[in-house]
Backbone and ligand atoms as CSV (ligand in chain L), in Angstrom:
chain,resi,resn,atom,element,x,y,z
A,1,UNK,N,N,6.766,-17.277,1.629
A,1,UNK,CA,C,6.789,-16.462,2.861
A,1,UNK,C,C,6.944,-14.979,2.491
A,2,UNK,N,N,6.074,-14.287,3.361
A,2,UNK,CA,C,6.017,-12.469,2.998
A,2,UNK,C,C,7.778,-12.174,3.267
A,3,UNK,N,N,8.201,-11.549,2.388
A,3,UNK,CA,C,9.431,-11.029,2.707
A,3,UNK,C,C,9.670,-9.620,2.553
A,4,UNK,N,N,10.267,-9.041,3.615
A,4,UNK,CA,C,10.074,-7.372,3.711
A,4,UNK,C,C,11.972,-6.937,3.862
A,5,UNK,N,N,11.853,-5.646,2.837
A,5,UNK,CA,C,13.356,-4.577,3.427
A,5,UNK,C,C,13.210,-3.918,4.094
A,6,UNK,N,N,13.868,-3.834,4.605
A,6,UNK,CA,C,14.065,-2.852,6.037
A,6,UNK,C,C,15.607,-1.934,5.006
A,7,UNK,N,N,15.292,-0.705,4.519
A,7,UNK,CA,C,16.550,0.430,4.067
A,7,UNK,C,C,16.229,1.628,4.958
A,8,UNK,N,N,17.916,1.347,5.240
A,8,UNK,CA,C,17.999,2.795,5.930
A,8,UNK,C,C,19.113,3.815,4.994
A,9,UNK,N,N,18.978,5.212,5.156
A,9,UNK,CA,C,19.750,5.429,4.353
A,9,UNK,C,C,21.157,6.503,5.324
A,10,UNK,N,N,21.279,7.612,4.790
A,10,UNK,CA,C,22.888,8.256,5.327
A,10,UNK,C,C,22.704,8.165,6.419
A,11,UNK,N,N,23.782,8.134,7.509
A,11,UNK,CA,C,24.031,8.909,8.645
A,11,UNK,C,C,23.261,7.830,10.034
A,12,UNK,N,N,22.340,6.750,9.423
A,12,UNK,CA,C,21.588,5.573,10.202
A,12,UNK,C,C,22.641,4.359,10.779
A,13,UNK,N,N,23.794,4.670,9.898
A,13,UNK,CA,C,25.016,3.657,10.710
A,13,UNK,C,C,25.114,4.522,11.923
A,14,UNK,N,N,25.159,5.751,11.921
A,14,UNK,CA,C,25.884,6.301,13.370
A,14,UNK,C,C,24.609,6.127,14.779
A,15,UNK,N,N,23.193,5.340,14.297
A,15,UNK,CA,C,21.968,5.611,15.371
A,15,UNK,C,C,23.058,4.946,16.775
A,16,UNK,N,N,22.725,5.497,17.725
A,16,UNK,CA,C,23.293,5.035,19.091
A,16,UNK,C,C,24.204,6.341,19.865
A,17,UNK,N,N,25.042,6.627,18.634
A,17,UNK,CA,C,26.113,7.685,19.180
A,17,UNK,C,C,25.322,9.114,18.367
A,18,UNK,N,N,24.768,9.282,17.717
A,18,UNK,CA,C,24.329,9.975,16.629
A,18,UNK,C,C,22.919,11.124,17.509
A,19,UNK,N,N,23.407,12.269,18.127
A,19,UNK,CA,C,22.757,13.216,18.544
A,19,UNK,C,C,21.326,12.526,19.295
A,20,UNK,N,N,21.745,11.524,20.253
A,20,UNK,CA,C,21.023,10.533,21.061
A,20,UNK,C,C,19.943,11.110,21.571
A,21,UNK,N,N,19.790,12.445,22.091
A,21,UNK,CA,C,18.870,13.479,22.446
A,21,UNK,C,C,17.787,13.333,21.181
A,22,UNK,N,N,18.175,13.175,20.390
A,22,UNK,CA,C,16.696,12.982,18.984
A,22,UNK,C,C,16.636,11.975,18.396
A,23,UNK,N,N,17.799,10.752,18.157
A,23,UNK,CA,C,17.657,9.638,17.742
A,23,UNK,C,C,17.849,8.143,18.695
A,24,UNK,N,N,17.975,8.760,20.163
A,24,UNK,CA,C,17.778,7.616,21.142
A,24,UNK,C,C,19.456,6.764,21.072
A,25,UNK,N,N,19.228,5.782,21.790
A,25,UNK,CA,C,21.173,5.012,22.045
A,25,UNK,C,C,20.886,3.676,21.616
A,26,UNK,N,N,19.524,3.319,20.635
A,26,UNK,CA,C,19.744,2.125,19.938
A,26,UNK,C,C,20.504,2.415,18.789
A,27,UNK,N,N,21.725,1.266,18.110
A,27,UNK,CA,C,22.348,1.301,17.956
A,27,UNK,C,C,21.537,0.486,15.831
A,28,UNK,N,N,21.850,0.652,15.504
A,28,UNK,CA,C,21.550,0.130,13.996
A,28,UNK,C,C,21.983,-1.009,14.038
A,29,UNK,N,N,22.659,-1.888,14.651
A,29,UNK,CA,C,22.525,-3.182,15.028
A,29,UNK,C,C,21.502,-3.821,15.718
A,30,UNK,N,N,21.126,-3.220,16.592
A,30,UNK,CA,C,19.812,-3.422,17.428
A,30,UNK,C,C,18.206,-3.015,17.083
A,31,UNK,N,N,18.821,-2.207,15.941
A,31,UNK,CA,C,17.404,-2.043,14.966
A,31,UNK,C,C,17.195,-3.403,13.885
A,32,UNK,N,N,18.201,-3.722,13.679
A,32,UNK,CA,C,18.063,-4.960,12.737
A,32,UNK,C,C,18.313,-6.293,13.422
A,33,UNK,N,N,18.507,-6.326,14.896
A,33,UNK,CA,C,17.637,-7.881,15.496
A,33,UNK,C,C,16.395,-7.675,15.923
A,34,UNK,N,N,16.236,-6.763,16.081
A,34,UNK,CA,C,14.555,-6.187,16.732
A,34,UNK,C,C,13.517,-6.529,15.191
A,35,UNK,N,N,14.232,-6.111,14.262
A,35,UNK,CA,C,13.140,-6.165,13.086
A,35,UNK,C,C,13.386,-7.857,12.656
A,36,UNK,N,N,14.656,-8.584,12.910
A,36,UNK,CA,C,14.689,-10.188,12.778
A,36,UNK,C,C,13.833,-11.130,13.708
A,37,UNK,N,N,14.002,-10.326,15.119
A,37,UNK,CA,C,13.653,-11.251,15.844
A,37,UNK,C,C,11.690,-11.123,15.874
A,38,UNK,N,N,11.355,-9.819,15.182
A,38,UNK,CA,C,9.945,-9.481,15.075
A,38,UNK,C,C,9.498,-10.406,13.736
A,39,UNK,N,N,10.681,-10.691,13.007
A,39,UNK,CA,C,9.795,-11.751,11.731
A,39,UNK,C,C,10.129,-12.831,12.198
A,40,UNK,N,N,10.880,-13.193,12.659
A,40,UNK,CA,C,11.197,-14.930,13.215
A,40,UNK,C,C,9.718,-15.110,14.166
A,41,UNK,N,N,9.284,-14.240,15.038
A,41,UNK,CA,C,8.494,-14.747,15.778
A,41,UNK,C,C,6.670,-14.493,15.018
A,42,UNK,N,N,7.247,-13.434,14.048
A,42,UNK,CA,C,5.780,-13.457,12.888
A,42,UNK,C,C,5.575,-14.151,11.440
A,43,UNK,N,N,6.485,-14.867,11.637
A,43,UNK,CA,C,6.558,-15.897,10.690
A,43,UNK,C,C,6.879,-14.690,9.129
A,44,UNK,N,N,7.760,-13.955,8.955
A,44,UNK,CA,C,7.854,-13.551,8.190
A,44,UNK,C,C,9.314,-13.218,7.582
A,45,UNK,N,N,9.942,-13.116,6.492
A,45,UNK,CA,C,11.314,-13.009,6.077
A,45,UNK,C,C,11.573,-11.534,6.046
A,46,UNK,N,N,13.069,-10.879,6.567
A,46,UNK,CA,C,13.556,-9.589,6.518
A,46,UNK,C,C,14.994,-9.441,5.929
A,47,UNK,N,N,15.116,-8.509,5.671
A,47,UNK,CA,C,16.403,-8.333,5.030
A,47,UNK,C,C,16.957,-7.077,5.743
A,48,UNK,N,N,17.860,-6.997,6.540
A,48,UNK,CA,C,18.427,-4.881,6.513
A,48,UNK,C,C,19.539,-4.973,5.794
A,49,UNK,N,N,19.618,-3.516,5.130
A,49,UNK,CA,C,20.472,-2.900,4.227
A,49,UNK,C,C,20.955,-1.551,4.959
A,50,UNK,N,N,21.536,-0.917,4.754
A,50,UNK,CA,C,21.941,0.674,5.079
A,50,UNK,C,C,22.865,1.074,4.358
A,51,UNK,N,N,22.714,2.062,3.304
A,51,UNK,CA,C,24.127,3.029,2.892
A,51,UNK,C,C,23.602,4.210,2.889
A,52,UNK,N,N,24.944,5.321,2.815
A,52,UNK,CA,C,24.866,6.359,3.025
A,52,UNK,C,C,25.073,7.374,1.630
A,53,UNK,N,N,25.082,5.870,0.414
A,53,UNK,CA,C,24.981,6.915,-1.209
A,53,UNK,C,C,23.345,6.497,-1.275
A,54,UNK,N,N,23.044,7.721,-2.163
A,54,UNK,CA,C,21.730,7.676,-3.019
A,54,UNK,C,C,21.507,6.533,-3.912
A,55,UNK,N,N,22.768,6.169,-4.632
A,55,UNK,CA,C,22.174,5.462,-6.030
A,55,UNK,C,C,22.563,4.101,-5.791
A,56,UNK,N,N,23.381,3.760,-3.984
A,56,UNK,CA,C,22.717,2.811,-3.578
A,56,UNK,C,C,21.883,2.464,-2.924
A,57,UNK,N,N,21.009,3.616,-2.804
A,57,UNK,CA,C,19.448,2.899,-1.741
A,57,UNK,C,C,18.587,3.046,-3.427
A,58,UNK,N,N,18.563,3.520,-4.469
A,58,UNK,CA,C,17.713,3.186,-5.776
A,58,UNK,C,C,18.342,2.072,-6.219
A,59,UNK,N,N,19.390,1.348,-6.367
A,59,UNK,CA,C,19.784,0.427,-6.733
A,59,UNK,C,C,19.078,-0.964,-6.055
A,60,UNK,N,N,19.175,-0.444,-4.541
A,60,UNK,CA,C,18.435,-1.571,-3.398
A,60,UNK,C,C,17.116,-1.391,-3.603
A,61,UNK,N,N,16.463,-0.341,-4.140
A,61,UNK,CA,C,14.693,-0.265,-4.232
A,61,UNK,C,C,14.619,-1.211,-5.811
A,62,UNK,N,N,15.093,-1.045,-6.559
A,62,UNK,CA,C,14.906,-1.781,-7.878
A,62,UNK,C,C,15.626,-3.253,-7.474
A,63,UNK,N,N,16.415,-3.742,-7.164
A,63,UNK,CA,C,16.740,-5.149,-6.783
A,63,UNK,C,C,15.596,-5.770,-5.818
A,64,UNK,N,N,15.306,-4.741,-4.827
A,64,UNK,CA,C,14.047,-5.317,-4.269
A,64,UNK,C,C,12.789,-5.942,-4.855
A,65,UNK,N,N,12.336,-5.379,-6.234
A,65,UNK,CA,C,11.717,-5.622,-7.006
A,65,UNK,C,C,11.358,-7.293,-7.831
A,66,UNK,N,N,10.329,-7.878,-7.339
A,66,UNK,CA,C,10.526,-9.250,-7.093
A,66,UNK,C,C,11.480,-10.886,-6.006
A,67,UNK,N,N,11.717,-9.406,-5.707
A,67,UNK,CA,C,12.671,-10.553,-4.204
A,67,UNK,C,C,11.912,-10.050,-3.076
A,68,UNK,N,N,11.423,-8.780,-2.569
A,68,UNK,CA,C,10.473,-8.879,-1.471
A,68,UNK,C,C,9.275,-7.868,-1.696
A,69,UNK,N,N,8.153,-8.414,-1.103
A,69,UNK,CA,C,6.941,-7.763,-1.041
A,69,UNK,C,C,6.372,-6.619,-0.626
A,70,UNK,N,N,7.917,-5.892,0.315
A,70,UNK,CA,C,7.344,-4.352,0.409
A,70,UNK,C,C,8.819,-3.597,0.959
A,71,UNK,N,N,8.928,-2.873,1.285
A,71,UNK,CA,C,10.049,-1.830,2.305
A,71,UNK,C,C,9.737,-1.126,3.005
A,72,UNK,N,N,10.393,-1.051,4.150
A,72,UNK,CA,C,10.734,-0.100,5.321
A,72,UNK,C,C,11.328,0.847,5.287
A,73,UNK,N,N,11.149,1.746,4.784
A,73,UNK,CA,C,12.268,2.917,4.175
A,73,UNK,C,C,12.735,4.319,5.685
A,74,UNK,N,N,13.522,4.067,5.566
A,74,UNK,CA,C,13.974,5.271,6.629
A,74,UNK,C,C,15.336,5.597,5.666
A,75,UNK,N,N,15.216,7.250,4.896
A,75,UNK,CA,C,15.410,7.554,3.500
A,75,UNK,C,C,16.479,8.959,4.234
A,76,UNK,N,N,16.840,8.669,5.756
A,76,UNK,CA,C,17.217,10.027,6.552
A,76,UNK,C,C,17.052,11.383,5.930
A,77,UNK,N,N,18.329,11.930,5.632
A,77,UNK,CA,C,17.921,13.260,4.851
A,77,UNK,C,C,17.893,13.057,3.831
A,78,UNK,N,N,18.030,11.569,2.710
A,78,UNK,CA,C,17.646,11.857,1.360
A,78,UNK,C,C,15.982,12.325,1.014
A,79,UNK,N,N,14.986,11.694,2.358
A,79,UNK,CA,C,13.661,12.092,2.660
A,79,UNK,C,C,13.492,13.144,1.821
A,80,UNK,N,N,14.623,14.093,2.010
A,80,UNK,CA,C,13.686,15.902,1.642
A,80,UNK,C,C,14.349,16.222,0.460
A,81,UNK,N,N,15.173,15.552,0.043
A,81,UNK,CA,C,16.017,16.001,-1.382
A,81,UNK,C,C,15.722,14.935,-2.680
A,82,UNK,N,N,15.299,13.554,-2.155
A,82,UNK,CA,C,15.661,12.780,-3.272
A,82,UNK,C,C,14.308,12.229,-4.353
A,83,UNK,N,N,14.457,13.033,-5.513
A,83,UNK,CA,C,13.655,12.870,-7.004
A,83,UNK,C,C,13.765,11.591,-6.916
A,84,UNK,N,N,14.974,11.328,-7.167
A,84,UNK,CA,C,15.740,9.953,-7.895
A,84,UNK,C,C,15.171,8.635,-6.748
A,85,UNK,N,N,14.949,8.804,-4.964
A,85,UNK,CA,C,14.229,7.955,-4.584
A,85,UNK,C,C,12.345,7.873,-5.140
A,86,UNK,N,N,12.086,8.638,-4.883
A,86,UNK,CA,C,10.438,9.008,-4.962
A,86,UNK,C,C,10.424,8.188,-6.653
A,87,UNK,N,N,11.313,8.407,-7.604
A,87,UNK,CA,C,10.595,8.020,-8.626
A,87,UNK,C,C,11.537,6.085,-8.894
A,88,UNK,N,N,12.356,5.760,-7.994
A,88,UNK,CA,C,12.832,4.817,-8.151
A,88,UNK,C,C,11.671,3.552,-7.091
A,89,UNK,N,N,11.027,4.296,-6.319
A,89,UNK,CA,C,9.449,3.546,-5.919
A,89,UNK,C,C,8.411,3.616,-6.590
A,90,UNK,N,N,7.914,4.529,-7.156
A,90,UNK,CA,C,7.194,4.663,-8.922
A,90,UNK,C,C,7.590,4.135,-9.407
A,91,UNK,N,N,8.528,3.798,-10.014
A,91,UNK,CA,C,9.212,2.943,-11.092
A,91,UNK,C,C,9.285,0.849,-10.468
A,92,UNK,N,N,9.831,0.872,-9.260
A,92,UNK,CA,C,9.249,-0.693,-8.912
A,92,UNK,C,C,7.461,-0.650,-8.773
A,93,UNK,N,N,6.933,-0.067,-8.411
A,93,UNK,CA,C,5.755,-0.122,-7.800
A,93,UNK,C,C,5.518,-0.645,-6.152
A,94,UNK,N,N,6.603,-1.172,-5.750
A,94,UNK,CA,C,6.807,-1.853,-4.641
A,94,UNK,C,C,6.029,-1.093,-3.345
A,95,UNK,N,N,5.329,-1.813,-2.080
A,95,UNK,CA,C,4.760,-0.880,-1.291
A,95,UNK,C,C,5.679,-0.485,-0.433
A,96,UNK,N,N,5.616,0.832,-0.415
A,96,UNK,CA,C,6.887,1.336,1.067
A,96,UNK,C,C,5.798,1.596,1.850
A,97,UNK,N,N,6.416,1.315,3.188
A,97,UNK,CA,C,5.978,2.279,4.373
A,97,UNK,C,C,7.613,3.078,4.875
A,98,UNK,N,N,7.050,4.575,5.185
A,98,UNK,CA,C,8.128,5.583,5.148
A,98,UNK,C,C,8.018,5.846,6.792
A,99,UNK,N,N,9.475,5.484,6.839
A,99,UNK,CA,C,9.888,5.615,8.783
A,99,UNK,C,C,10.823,6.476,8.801
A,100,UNK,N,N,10.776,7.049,10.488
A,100,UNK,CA,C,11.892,8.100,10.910
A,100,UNK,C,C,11.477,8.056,12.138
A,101,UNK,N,N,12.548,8.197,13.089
A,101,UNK,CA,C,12.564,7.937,14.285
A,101,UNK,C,C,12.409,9.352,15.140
A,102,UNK,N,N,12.693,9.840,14.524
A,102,UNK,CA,C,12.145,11.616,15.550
A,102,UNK,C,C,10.741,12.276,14.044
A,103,UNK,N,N,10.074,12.893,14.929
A,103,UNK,CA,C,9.289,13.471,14.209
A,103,UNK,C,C,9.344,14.514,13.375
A,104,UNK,N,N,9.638,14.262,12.147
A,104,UNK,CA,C,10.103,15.140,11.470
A,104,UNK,C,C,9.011,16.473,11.074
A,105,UNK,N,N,8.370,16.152,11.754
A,105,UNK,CA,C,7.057,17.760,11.323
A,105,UNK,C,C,7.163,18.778,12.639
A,106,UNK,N,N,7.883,17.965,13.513
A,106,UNK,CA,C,7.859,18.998,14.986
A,106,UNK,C,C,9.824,19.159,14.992
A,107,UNK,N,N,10.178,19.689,13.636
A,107,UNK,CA,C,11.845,19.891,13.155
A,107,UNK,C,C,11.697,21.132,12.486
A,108,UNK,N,N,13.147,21.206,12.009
A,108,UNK,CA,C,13.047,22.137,10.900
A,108,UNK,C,C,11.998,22.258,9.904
A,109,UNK,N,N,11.994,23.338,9.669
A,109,UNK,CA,C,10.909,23.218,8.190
A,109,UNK,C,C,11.596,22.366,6.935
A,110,UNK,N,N,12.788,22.773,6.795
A,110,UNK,CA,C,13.757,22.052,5.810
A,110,UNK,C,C,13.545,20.312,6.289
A,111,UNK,N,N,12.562,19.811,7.451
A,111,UNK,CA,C,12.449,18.585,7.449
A,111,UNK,C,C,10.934,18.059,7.236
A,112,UNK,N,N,10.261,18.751,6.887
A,112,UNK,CA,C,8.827,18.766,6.813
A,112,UNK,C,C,8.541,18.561,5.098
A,113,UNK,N,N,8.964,18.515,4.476
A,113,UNK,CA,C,8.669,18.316,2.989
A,113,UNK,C,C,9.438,16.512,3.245
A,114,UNK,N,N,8.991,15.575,2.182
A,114,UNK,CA,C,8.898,14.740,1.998
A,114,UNK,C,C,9.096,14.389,0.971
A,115,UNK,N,N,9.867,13.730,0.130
A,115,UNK,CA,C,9.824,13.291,-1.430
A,115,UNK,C,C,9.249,11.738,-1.360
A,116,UNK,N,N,9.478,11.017,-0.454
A,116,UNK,CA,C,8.957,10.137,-0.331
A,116,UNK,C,C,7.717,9.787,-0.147
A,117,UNK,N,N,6.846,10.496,1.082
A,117,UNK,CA,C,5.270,11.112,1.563
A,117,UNK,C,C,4.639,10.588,0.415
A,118,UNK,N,N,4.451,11.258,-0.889
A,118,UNK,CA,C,3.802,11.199,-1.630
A,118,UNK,C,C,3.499,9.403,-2.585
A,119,UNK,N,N,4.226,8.716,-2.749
A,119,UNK,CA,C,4.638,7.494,-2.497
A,119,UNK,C,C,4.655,6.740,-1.712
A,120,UNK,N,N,4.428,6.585,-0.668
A,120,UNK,CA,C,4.023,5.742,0.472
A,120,UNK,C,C,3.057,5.595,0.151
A,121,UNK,N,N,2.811,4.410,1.438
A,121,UNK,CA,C,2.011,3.970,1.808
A,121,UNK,C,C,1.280,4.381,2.999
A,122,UNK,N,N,1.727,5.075,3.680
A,122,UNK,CA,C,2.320,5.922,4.825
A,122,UNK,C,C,3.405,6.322,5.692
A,123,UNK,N,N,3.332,6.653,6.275
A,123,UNK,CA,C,4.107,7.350,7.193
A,123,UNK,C,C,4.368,6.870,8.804
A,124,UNK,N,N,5.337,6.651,9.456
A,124,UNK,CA,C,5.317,6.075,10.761
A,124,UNK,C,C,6.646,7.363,11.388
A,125,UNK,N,N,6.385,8.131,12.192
A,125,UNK,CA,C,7.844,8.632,12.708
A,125,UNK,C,C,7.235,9.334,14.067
A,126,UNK,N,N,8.549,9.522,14.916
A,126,UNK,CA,C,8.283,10.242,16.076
A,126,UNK,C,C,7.958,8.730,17.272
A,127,UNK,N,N,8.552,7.980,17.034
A,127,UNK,CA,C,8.264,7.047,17.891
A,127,UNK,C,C,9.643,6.032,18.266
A,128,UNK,N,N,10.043,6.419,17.652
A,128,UNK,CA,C,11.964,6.198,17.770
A,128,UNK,C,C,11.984,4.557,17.240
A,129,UNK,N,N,13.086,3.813,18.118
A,129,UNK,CA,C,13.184,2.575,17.268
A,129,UNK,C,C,12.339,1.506,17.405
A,130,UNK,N,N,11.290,1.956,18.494
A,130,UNK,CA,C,10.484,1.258,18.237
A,130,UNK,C,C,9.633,1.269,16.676
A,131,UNK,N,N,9.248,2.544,16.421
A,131,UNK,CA,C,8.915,2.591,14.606
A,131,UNK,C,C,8.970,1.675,13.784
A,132,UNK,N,N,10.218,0.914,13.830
A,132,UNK,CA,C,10.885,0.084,12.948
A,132,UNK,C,C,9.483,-1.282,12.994
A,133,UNK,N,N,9.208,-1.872,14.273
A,133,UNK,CA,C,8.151,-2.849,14.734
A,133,UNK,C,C,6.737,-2.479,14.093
A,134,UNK,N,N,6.703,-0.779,14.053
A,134,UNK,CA,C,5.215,-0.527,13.970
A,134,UNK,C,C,5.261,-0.506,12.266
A,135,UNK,N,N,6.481,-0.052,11.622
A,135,UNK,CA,C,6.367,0.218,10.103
A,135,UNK,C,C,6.198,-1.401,9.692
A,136,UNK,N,N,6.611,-2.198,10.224
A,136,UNK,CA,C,6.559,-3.623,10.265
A,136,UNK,C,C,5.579,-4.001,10.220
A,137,UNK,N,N,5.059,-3.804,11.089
A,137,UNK,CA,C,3.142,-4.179,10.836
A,137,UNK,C,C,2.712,-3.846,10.554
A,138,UNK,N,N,2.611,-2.274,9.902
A,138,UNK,CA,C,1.891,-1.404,8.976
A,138,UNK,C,C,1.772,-1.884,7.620
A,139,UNK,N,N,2.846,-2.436,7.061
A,139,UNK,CA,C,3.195,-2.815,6.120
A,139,UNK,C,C,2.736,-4.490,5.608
A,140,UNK,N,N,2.999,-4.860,6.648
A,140,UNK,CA,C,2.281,-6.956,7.020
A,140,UNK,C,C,0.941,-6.634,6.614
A,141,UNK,N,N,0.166,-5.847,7.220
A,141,UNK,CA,C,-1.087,-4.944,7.315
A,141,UNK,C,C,-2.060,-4.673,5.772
A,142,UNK,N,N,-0.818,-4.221,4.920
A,142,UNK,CA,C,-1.120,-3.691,3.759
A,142,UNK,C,C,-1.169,-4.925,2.857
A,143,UNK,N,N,-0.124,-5.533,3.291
A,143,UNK,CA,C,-0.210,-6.719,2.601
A,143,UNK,C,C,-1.111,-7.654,2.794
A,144,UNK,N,N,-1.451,-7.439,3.416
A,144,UNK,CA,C,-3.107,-8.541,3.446
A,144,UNK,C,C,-2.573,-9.505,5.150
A,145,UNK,N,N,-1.575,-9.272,5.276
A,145,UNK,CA,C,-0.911,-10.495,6.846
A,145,UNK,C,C,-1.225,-9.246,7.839
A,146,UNK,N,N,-1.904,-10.104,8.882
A,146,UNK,CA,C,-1.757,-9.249,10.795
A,146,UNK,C,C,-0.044,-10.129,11.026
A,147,UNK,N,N,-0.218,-9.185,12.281
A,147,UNK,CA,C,1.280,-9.974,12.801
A,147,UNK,C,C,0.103,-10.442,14.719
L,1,DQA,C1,C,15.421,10.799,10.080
L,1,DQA,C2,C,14.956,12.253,9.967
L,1,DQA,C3,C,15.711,12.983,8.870
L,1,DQA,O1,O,15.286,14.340,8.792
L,1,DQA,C4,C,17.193,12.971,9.180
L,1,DQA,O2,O,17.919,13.600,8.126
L,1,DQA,C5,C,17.715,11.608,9.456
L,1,DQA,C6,C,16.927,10.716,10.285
L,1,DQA,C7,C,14.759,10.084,11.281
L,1,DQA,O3,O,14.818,8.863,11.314
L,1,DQA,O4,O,14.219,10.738,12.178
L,1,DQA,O5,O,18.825,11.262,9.075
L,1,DQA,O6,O,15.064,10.106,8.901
């Protein structure tokens, strides 16, 4: 069975209470039955993870590595700072699709660079938690499965 991660990284525990005006009042619990109850009914296996260190979302991209077939990466602000992600997906080869729930090109400029971008598979953001469903099938997609 296709099995997919769903990583989120800093500051994605607080989605719900967390400046709701740009990240909406679903709650990071409700992002991860939405992405369960979207593989239970697509016949597909999920996992969610979330921390808020770096060298445990590279730790979770390299463990991923032969246990599932792609990731959901929502990388928050490590997105624009992190070497150490961008080359820890080079280094599995694993396919990401790269999510964010507000659109990060209609933000700061300091949110418009990408370390990840370049590594993907693509890109899904500006569509809030629904995203999570669409990076889901973007990704099923790549892998050769429709949902
Ligand atoms: C985010 C966008 C990032 O710029 C920000 O630092 C986040 C969340 C998003 O989902 O829109 O933490 O990744």
């Amino acid at each position: 069975m296709t099995s997919v991660l769903v990583l989120n990284g800093p500051n994605l525990n607080l989605l719900g209470t967390r400046q709701p005006e740009i990240y909406g009042h679903t709650t990071l619990a409700d992002v991860e039955d939405m992405c369960a109850a979207h593989a239970e009914t697509h016949g597909f296996a999920v996992t969610c993870l979330q921390s808020n260190h770096e060298g445990a979302l590279v730790d979770a991209i390299h463990a991923a590595k032969g246990k599932h077939d792609g990731i959901v990466l929502n990388a928050g602000a490590y997105t624009h700072t992190s070497i150490a992600l961008h080359d820890a997906i080079v280094g599995t080869q694993l396919p990401v699709v790269e999510l964010h729930l507000s659109n990060i090109h209609a933000r700061e400029t300091f949110r418009h660079k990408s370390f990840i971008a370049p590594v993907a598979v693509g890109m899904i953001c500006g569509f809030g938690a629904a995203g999570y469903t669409l990076a889901l099938d973007a990704l099923l997609g790549h892998l050769g499965r429709t949902t």
